[in-house]
C-alpha positions as CSV (number, residue, x, y, z in Angstrom):
1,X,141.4,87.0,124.9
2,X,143.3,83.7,124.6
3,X,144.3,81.6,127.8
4,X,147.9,80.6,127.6
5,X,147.0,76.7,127.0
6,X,144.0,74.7,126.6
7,X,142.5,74.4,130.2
8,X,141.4,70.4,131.5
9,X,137.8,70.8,132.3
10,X,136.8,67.2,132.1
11,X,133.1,68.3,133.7
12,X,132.6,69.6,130.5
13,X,130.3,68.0,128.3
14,X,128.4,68.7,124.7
15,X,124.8,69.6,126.8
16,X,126.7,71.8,129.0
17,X,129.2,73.7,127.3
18,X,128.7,77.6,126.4
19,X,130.7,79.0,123.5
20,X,128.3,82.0,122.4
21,X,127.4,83.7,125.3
22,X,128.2,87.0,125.9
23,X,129.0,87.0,129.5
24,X,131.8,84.4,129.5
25,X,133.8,85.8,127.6
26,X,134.0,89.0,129.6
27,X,134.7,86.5,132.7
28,X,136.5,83.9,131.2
29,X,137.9,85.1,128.0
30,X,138.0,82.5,124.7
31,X,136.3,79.1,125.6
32,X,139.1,76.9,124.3
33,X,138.4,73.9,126.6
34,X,134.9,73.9,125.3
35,X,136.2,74.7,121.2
36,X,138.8,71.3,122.2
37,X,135.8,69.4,123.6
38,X,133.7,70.0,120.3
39,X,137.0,69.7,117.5
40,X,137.5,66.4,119.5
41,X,133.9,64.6,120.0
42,X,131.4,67.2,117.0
43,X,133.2,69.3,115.0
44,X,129.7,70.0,113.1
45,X,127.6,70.6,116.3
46,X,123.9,71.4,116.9
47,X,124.2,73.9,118.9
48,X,120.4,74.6,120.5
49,X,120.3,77.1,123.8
50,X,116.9,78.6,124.9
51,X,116.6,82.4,124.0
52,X,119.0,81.7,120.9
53,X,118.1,81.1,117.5
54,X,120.0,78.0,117.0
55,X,123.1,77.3,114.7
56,X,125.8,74.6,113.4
57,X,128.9,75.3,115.4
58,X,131.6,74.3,113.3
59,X,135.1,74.5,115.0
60,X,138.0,72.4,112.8
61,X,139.9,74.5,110.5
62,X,139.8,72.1,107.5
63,X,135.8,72.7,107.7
64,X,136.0,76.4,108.1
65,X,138.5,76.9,105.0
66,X,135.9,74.6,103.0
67,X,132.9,76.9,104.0
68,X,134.4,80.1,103.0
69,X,135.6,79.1,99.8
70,X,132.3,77.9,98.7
71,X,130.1,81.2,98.5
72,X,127.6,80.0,95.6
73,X,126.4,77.3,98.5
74,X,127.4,79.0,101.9
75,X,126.2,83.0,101.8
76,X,127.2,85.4,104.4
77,X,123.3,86.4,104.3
78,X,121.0,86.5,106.1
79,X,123.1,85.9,109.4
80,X,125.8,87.6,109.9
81,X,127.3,86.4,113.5
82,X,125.5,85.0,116.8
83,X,124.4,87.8,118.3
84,X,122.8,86.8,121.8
85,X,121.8,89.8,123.3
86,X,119.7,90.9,120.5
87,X,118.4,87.6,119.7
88,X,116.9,87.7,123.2
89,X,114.9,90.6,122.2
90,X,114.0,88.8,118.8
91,X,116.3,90.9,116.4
92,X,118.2,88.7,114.2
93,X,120.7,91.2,112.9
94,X,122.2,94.6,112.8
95,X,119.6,97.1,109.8
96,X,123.0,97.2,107.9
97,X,123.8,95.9,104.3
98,X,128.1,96.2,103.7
99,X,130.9,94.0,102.7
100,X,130.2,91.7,105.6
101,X,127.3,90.4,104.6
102,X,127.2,90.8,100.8
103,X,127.2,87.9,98.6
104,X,128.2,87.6,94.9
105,X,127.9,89.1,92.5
106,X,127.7,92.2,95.0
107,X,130.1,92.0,96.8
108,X,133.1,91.7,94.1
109,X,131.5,95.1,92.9
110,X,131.6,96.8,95.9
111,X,134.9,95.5,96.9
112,X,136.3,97.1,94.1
113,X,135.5,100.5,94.9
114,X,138.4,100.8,97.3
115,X,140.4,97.5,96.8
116,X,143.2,99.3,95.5
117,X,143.6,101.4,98.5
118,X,144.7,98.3,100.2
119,X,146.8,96.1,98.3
120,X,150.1,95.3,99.7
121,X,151.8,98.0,97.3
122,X,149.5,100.9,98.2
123,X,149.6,99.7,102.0
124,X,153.4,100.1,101.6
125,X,153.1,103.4,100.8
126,X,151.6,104.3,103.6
127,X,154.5,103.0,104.8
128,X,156.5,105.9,106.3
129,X,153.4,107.8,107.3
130,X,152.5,104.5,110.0
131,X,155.8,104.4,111.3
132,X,155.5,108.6,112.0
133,X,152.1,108.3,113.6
134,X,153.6,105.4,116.2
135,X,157.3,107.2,116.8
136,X,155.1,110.8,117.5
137,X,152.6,107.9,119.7
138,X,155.1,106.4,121.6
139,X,157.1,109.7,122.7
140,X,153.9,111.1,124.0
141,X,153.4,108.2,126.0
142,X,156.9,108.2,127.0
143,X,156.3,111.8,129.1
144,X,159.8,112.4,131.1
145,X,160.7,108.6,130.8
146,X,160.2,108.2,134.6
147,X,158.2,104.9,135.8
148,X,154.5,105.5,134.7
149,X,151.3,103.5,134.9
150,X,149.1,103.5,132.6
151,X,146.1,101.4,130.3
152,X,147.5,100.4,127.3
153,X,144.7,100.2,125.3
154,X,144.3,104.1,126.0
155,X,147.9,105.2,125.6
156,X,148.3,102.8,122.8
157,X,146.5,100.4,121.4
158,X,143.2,102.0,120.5
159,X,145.2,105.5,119.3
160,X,147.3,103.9,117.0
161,X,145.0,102.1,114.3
162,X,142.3,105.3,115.0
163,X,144.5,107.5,113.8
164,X,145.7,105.4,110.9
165,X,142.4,104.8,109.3
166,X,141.2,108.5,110.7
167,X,144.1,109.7,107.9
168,X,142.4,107.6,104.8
169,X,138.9,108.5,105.6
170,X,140.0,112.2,106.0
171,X,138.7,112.9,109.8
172,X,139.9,115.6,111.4
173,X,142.1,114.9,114.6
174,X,139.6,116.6,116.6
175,X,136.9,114.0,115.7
176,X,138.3,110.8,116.8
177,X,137.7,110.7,120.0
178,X,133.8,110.3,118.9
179,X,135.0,107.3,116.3
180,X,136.9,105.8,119.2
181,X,133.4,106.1,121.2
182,X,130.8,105.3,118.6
183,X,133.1,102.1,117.8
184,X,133.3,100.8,121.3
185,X,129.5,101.8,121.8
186,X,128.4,99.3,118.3
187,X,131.2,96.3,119.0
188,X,130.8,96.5,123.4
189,X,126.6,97.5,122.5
190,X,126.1,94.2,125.2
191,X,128.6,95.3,127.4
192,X,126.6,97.7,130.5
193,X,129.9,100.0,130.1
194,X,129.1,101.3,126.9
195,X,124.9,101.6,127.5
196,X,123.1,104.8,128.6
197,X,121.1,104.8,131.7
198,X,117.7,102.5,130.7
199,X,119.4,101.5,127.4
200,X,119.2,97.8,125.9
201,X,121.8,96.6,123.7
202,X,119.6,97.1,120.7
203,X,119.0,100.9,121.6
204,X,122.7,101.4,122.3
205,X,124.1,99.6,118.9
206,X,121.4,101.4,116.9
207,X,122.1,104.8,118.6
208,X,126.0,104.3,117.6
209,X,125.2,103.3,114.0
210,X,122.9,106.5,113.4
211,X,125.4,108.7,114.7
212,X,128.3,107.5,112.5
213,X,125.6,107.1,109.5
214,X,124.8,111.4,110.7
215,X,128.8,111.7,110.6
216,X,129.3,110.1,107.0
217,X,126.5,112.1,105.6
218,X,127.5,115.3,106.6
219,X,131.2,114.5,105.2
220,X,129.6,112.9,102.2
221,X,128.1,116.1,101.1
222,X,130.9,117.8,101.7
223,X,133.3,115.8,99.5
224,X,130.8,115.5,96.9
225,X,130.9,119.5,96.3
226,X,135.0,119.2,97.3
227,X,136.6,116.0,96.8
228,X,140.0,115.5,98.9
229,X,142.9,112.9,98.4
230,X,140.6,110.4,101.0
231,X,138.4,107.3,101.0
232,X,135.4,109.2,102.2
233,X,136.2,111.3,98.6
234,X,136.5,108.2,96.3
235,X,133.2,106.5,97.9
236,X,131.2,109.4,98.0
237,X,131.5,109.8,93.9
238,X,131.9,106.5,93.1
239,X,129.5,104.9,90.6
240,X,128.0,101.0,90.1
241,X,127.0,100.8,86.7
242,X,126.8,104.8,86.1
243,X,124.9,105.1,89.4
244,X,125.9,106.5,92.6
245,X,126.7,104.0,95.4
246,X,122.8,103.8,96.9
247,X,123.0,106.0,100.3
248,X,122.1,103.2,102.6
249,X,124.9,101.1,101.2
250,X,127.4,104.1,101.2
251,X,127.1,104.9,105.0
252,X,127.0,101.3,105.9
253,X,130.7,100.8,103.6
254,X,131.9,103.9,106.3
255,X,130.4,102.2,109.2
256,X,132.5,98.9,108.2
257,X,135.3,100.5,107.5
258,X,135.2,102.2,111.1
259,X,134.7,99.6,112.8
260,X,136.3,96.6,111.4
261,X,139.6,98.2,110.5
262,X,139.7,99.6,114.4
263,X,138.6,97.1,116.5
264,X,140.4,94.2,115.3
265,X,143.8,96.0,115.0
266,X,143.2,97.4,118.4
267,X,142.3,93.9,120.1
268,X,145.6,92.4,118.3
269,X,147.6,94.7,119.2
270,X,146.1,94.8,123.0
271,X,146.5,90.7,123.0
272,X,149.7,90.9,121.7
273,X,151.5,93.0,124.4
274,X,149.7,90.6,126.8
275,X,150.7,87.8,125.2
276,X,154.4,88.6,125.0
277,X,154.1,89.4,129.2
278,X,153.0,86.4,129.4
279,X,155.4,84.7,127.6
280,X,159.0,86.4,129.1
281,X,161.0,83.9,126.8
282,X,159.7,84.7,123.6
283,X,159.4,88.5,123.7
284,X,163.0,87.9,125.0
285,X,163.7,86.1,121.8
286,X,162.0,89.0,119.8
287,X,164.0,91.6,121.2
288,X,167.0,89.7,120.6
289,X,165.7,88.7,116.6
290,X,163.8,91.8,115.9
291,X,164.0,90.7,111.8
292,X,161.4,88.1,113.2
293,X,158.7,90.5,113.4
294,X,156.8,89.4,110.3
295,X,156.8,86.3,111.7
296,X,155.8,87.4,114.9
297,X,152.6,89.4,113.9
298,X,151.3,86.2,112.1
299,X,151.6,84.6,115.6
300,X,150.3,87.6,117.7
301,X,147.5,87.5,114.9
302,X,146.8,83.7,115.5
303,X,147.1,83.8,119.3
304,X,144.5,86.8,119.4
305,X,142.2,86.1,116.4
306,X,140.3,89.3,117.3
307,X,137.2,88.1,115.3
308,X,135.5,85.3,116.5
309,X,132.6,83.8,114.7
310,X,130.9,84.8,111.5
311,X,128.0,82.8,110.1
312,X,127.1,81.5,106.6
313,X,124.0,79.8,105.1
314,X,123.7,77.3,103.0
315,X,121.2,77.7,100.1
316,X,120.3,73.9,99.4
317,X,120.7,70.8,101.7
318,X,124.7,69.5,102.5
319,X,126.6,66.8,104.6
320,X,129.0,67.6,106.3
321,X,131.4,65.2,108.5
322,X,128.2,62.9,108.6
323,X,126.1,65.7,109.9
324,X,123.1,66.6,107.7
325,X,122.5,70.6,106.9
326,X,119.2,71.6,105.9
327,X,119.2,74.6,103.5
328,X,118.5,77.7,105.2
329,X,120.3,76.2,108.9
330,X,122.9,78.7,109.8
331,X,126.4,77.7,110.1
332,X,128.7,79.6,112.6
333,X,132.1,79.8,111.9
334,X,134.9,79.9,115.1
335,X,137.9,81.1,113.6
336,X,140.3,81.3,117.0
337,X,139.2,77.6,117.2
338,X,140.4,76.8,113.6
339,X,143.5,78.5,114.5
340,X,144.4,76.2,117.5
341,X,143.4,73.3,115.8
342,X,146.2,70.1,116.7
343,X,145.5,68.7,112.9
344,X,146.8,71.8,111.2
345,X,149.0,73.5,114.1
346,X,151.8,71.9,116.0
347,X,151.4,72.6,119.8
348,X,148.6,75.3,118.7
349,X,148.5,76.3,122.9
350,X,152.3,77.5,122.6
351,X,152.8,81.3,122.0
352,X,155.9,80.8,119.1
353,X,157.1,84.1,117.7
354,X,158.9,82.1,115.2
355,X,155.7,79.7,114.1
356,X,156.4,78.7,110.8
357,X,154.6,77.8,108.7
358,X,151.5,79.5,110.2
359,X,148.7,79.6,107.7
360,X,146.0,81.1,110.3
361,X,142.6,82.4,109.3
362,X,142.5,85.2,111.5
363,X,141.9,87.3,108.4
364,X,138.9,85.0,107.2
365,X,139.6,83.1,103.8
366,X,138.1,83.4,100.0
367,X,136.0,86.2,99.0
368,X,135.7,87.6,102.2
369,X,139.2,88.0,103.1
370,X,140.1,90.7,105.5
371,X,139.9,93.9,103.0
372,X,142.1,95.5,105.2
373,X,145.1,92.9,106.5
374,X,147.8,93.8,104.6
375,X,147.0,97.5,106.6
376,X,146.6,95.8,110.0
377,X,150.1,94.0,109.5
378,X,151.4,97.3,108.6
379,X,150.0,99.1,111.8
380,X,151.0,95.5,114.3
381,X,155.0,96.0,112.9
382,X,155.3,99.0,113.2
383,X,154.2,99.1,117.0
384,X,155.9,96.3,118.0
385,X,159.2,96.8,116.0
386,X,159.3,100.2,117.5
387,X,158.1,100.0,121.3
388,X,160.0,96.7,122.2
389,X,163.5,98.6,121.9
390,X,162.4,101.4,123.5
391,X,160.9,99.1,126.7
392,X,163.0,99.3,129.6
393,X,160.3,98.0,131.9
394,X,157.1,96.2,131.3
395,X,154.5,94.7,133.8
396,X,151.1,93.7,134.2
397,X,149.3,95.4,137.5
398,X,145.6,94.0,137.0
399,X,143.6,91.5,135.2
400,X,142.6,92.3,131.5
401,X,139.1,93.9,131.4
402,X,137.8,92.0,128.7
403,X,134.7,93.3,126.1
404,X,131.0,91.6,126.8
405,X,131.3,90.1,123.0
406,X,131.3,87.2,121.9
407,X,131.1,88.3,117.9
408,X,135.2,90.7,118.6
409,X,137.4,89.1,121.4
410,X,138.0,92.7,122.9
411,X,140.2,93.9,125.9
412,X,138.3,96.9,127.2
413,X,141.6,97.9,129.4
414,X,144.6,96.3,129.8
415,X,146.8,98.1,133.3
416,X,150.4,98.0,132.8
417,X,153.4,100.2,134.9
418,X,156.1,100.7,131.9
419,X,158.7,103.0,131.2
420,X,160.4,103.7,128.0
421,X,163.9,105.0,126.5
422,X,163.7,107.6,123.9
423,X,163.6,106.5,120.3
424,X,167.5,105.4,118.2
């Protein structure tokens, strides 16, 4: 996740900096010295490693926002991210086709299938049924209210948005600890943790895709004979132009939804709690101003900026910032760079609870903003209006464990000793 501040390397230089691999940002977290370095000397770099299919890395915000609004020339197809692992073993991308990598015109119409599920009304209905789910959280995690210690991504952070997007989709409570494992197993599929004996990361993303596509169908047939008040219900009878959604399409929307609206929320919330420990004075000042917590998510949402590249492709030649783009040359977008750079941010390396204005794009931009964020800001207030006034104690007793990704900034474990007061 984040560092505090921008870190001095001045060894650093264009031919030696490394802002995709996988490895550094399970030892190092987010390379912000080497994002600086690039906003600073090539915001539009060439960015050519051996073993890795070569892309633009573009790093300013004012580039990123220009990109994502521009669809008809930059398509999310056919690259979706930098994925390094697999590219080592020659396999460009994921076998899945979803909202993540659709272009116009299909990915308005499959959008639209469930947009209205998550539009800032609907996502306040859900409302009271959030805020239940994190009070019932929190006093299990309280136990006697003695000193405890504990990971908070298990006690919390990974519970909370599971169980949430468990409720829409209609999965059982007895099924989530399989989501919670084929979702670590397709985001972490790099990270050695999350591999069977023998197993490359190929063999271990593909193994957690089939098993959620297995998972979907089953529940798909099922609600297709008896529809329930749930997403899985409205997708699996949906049509598109008096067809039903094609079946490869279908499970991939599931396996999107799974993943994308669990992960990020999970890492946000994980790099959120960290980064109010880290900074005393302003989780201070939250506790004190609790009517800034609107404000405050938009920060903990900047500061973590769970996603951290996507590519696009542009489909005929373009300049940018002098640099010439050949058609087809893909373009990968950094989005926690963007969101610390100094032209758009002032001091972008302070943690400010009360950043205003804070026009992040932690939630992507155009088309292909985050279908989900009015959810994930739901889920992020509600934890953190409702566990700071019950924390009597909060501390830190190891480093982060951070995800082997560098496509979702992840913490894999984050140890804390805590103790909390019953709820008002």
């Amino acid at each position: 996740m984040p560092h505090a501040a921008s870190p001095a390397h001045t060894d650093l230089t264009l031919d030696t900096i490394d802002i995709i691999s996988d490895q550094t940002y399970a030892d190092h977290g987010y390379p912000h010295d080497a994002w600086s370095l690039l906003r600073r000397e090539a915001p539009i770099f060439w960015y050519d490693r051996p073993g890795l299919i070569p892309f633009w890395a573009v790093t300013r915000y004012e580039d990123l926002v220009h990109i994502g609004k521009t669809p008809e020339i930059f398509e999310n197809a056919p690259r979706l991210a930098v994925f390094p692992d697999f590219e080592s073993e020659g396999v460009r991308q994921p076998p899945v086709r979803h909202l993540l990598n659709m272009d116009p015109p299909d990915h308005a119409a499959y959008r639209r299938l469930i947009s209205s599920y998550f539009t800032p009304r609907s996502v306040q209905r859900l409302r009271a049924g959030v805020e239940q789910i994190t009070r019932e959280l929190l006093d299990e995690v309280m136990g006697d209210g003695a000193m405890r210690d504990g990971d908070f991504v298990q006690l919390v952070s990974a519970r909370l948005p599971l169980a949430v997007l468990a409720d829409l989709l209609g999965i059982p409570r007895q099924d989530w600890e399989l989501m919670f494992r084929w979702t670590n197993e397709t985001i972490g599929a790099a990270d050695p943790e999350y591999q069977l004996e023998g197993e490359t990361p190929e063999e271990t993303g593909e193994r957690a895709r089939l098993a959620l596509f297995q998972y979907y169908a089953d529940m798909v047939a099922k609600r297709r004979h008896e529809p329930k008040e749930d997403i899985v219900s409205v997708l699996a009878n949906a049509k598109l132009d008096g067809q039903d959604v094609p079946w490869m399409e279908l499970l991939s929307y599931f396996y999107v939804l799974v993943v994308a609206g669990n992960e990020t929320t999970r890492n946000a919330t994980t790099g959120g709690l960290l980064a109010l420990l880290q900074h005393p004075q302003e989780l201070h000042k939250l506790r004190e101003n609790p009517d800034l917590i609107d404000k405050a998510v938009e920060e903990i949402v900047r500061w973590t900026s769970p996603v951290i590249q996507f590519c696009r492709t542009p489909n005929r030649d373009v300049e940018l910032r002098g640099q010439r783009i050949k058609a087809g040359q893909n373009m990968t977008l950094f989005y926690p760079s963007a969101n610390r750079d100094e032209d758009i941010f002032d001091e972008p390396f302070r943690f400010k609870i009360d950043r205003d204005p804070n026009p992040h794009v932690a939630f992507g931009m155009g088309e292909h903003l985050c279908l989900g964020s009015h959810l994930a800001r739901l889920e992020l207030k509600a934890v953190f209006s409702q566990l700071l006034p019950r924390l009597e104690h909060c501390e830190l007793t190891g480093e982060p464990d951070r995800l082997r990704s560098s496509f979702v900034g992840g913490i894999k474990r984050l140890p804390i000793r805590y103790k909390l007061r019953p709820a008002a």
